[in-house]
N, C-alpha and C positions, 0 to 999 in steps of 0.2 A: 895631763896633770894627774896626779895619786890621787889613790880615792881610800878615805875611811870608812866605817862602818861604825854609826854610835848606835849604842842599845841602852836601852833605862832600864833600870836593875833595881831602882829604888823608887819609894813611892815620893811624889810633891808633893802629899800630903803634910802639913806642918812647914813646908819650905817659907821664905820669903817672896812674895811678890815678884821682883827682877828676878828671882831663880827660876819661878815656874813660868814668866815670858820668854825668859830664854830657850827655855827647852820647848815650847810652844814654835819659837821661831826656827830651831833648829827641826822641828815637825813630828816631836815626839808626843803623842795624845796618850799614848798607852802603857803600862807598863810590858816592860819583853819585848816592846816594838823596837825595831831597827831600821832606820835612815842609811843612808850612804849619801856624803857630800866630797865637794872636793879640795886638796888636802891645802887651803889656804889660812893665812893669818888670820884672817876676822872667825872663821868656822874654829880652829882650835883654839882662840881667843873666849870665844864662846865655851867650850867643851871644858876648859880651867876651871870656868865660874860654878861649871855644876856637875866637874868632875868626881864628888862624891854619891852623886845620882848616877852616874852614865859609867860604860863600858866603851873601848874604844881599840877597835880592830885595824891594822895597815890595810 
């Protein structure tokens, strides 16, 4: 399977609630921190909702 690369670029600060569990569950704690998942419905499902915080690499 494809693998992404999401990176937080922005801070949760100020976000909503479901936005910063999202990125919690996606395993982003830090800012500039970068995960790699793989490239399914639910993980890019995710990655929409807090697309204006994250980066996302093929």
């Amino acid at each position: 399977m494809a693998k992404i690369k999401i990176t937080q670029v922005k801070s949760k600060i100020g976000a909503p609630e479901r936005q910063k569990r999202t990125l919690a569950a996606l395993g982003l704690k830090k800012l500039h921190q970068t995960v790699e998942h793989d490239d399914t419905p639910v993980i890019l499902g995710m990655v929409e909702k807090v697309k204006h915080l994250v980066t996302v690499e093929k």
